[in-house]
C-alpha positions in Angstrom: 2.9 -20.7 -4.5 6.5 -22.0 -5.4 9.3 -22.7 -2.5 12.9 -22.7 -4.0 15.8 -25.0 -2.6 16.3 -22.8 0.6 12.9 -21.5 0.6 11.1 -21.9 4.1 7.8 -19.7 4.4 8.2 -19.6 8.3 11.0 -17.8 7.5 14.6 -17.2 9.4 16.0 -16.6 5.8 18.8 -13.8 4.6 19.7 -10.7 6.0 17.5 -8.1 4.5 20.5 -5.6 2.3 21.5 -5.2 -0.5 24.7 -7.9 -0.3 21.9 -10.4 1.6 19.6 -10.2 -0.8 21.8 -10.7 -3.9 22.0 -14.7 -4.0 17.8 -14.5 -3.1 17.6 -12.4 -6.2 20.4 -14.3 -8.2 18.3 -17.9 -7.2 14.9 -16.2 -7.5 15.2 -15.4 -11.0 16.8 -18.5 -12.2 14.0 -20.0 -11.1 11.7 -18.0 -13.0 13.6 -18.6 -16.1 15.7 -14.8 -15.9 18.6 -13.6 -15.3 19.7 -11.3 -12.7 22.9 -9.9 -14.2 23.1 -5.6 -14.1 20.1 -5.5 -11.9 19.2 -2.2 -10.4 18.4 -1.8 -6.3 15.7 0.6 -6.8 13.8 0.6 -3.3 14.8 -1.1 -0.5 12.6 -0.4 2.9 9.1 -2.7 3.7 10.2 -4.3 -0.1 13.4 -4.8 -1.8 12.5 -3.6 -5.1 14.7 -4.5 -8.7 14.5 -3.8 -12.1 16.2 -5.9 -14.5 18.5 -5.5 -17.2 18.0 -4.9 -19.8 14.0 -6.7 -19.6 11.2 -4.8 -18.6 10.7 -6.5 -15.3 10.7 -5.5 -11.4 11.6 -8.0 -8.6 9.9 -7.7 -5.3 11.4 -9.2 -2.1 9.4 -8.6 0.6 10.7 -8.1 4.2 7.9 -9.9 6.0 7.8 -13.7 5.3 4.6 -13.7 6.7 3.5 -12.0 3.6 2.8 -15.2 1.0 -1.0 -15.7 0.6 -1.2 -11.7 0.3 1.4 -11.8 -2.4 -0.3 -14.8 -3.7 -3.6 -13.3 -4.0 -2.3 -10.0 -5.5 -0.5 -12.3 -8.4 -4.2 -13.3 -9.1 -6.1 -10.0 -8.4 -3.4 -8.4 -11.1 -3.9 -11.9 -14.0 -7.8 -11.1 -13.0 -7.6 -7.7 -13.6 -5.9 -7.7 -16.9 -8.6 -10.4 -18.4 -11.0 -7.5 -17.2 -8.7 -5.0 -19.4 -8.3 -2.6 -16.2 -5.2 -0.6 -16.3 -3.1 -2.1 -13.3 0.8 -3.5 -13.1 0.6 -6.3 -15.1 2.8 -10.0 -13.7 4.5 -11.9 -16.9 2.5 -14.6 -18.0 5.6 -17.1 -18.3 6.9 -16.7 -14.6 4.9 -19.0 -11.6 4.8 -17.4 -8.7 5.2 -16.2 -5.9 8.3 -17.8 -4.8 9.9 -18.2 -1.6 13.4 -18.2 -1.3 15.7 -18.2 1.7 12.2 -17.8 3.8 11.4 -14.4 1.6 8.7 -13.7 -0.6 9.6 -12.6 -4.3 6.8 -12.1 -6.6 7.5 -10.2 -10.1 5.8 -7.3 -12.1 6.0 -5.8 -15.4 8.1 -2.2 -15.5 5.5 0.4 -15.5 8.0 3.1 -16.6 11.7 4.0 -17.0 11.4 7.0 -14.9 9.5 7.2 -12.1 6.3 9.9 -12.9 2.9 9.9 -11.5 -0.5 10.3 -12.9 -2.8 12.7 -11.5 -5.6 13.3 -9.3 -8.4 13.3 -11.7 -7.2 9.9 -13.2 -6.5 8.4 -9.4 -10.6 9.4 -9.5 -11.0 7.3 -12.9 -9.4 4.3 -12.0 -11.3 3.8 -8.5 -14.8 4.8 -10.1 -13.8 2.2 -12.6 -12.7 -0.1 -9.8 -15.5 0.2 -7.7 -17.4 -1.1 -11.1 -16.2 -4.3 -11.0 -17.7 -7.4 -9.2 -15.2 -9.3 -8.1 -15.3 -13.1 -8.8 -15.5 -15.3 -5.2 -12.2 -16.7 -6.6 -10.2 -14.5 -5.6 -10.9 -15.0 -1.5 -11.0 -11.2 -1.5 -10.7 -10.4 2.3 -12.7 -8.1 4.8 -11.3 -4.9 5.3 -11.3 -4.2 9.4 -9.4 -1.1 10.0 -9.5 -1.2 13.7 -8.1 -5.1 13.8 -5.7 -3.8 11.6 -4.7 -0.4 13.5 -4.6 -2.7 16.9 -2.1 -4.9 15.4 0.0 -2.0 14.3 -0.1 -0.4 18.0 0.8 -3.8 19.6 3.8 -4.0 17.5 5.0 -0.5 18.4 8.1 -1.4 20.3 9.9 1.8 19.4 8.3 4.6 20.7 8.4 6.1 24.2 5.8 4.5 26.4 3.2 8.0 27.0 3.4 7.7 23.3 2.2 4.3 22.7 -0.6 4.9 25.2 -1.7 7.9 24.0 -2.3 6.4 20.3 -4.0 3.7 22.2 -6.6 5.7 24.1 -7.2 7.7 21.3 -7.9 4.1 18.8 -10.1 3.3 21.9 -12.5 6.3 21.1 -12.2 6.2 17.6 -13.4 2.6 17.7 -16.7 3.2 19.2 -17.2 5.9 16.9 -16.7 4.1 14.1 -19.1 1.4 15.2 -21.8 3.8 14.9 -21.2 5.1 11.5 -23.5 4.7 8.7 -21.9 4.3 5.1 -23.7 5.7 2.1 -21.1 4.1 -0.8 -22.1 0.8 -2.2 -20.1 -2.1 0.0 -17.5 -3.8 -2.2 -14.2 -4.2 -3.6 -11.3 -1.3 -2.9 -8.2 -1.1 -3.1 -6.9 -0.5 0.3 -4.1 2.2 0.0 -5.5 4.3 -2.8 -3.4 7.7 -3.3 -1.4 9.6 -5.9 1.7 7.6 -4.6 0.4 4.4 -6.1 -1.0 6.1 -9.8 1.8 6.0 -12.3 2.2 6.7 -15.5 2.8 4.1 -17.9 5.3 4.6 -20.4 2.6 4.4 -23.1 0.7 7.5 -21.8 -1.8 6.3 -19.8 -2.4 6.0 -15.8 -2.0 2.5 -14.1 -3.2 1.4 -10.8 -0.3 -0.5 -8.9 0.4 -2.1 -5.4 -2.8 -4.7 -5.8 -1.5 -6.3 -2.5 -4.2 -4.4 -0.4 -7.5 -5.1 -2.5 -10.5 -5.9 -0.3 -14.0 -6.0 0.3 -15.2 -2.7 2.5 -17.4 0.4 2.2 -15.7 2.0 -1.0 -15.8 5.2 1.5 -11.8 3.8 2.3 -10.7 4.4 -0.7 -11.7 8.3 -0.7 -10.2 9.1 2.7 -6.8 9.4 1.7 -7.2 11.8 -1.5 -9.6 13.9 1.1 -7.6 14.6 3.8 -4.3 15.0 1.7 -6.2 17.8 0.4 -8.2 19.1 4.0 -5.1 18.1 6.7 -2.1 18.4 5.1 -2.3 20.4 2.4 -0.1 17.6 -0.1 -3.2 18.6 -3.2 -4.6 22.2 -3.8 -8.3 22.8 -3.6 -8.2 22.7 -7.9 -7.1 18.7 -7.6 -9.8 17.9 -5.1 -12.5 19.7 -6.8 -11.2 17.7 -9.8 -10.9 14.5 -7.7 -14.8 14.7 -6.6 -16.2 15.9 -9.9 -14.7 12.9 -11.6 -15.2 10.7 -9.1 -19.1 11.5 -8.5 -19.3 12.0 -5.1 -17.5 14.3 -2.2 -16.1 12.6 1.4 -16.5 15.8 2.6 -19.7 16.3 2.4 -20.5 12.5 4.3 -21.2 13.2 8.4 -18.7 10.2 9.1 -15.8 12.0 7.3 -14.3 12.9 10.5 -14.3 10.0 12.5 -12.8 8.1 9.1 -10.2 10.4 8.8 -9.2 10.4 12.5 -9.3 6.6 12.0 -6.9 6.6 8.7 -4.7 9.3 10.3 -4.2 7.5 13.1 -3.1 4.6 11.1 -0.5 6.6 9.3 0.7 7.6 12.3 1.3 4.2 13.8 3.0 2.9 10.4 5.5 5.6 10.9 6.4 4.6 14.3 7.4 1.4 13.4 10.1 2.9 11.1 11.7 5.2 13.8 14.6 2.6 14.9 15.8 2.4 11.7 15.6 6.2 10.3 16.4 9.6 11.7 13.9 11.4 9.1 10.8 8.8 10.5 11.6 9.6 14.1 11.4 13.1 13.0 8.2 12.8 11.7 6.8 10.5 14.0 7.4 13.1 16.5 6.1 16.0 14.5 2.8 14.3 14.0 2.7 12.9 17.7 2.5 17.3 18.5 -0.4 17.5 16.1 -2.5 14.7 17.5 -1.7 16.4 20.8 -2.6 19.7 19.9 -4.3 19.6 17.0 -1.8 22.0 15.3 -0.1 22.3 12.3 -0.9 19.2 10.4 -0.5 21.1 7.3 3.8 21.0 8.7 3.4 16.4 8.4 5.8 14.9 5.3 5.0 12.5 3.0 7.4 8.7 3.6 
């Protein structure tokens, strides 16, 4: 981990836009040997994402100082994974990192793609069954995966909803705690990658499909990393019934068909939820959707109506 002249990991650092960000980017890459001159803005939410000119390589700048040993270990999960020849975003050999500069935390990645295109279903099935192959080395201080610390955290930090709102998603984490407790995982206990969907499958500008966003990799029952491909297919309708078919069959084995897939999909639906919450001060469409899939928790109604963020 490498601080820069102004770089303070507690923090208290530059305002996060695009005209704050540009002398962290300008210092961030003279540090690591590049040069910042004609780079491209092309995210800027959680992460303020760049991509060079003209070399293959994408800046991130992440919002939340708090954020270093998780970008530290993801720098060594990706150097791991490519000794173990696994397709996943690749960090350049030459650059140390992470850095922190002006109390932010900028790691860089290898370009994927020019455009942005992703992989598909089948090959989001590949990669995890290949994944789930692996035995991670102790090295890597791989963390536990606990969903309902996790979704607790998320809640207390839920300053921007309406109160009957907040409460609600708390009595309902309540239950789904205690149910969760009780249930009994078939899939092998191991490494995963944490947020394992089609959003996070690209297609590499050589052709083939490359796992990315290695920030989240954990140890937990590899029954998390099914969820999300599930109930995008069973809830909300985002892949047809031919992707999902496609998704088991390659994958070897079908959430479905497990007794706990409810409770884990009440669980990781509630967590979406909650992560959209937290963006409603800050965007029209979020609120929007916050409140759309606040009716459907309610109800139980039209989930297949929830948007993609």
């Amino acid at each position: 981990m490498i601080s820069g002249s102004n770089g303070r990991p507690d923090g208290g650092g530059a305002e996060f836009t695009a005209e704050g960000l540009a002398p962290v980017l300008q210092e961030a890459c003279a540090t690591a040997g590049l040069d910042s001159r004609g780079a491209e803005l092309l995210r800027l939410g959680s992460n303020a994402v760049y991509r060079l000119a003209p070399l293959p390589i994408v800046v991130r700048i992440a919002r939340d100082p708090s954020l270093l040993e998780e970008m530290d270990r993801a720098v060594k999960v990706a150097r791991w994974l490519e000794a173990q020849d696994f397709p996943a975003n690749r960090v350049p050999a030459s650059v140390a990192q992470p850095l922190v500069i002006g109390g932010l935390v900028v790691t860089f990645w290898e370009s994927v793609q020019d455009s942005e295109e992703f992989a598909t279903v089948g090959e989001l099935a590949d990669l995890l069954r290949r994944l789930h192959w692996l035995e991670e080395p102790e090295s890597l201080g791989l963390p536990y995966f606990d969903p309902l610390a996790k979704l607790t955290t998320s809640l207390e930090g839920l300053d921007g909803v309406a109160g009957e709102d907040r409460e609600f998603l708390e009595q309902r984490a309540a239950k789904l705690a205690k149910d969760y407790d009780r249930l009994d995982f078939v899939l092998p206990f191991g490494m995963i990658h944490g947020d394992a969907n089609i959003g996070n499958v690209l297609r590499h500008r050589e052709g083939h499909a490359v796992l990315i966003d290695l920030d989240g990799l954990a140890l937990a029952p590899r029954e998390w990393d099914l969820i999300l491909t599930a109930i995008y297919y069973d809830r909300y309708g985002w892949h047809t019934k031919t992707e999902y078919a496609e998704f088991v069959h390659r994958y070897g084995f079908d959430l479905m068909n497990w007794p706990g897939y409810e409770t884990l999909a009440d669980l990781r639906e509630l967590m979406m939820v909650a992560w959209v919450g937290h963006q409603v001060t800050s965007s029209e469409r979020a609120a929007a959707e916050f409140a759309r899939r606040m009716r459907s928790l309610r109800t139980g109604k039209d989930r297949d109506q929830w948007g993609p963020l």
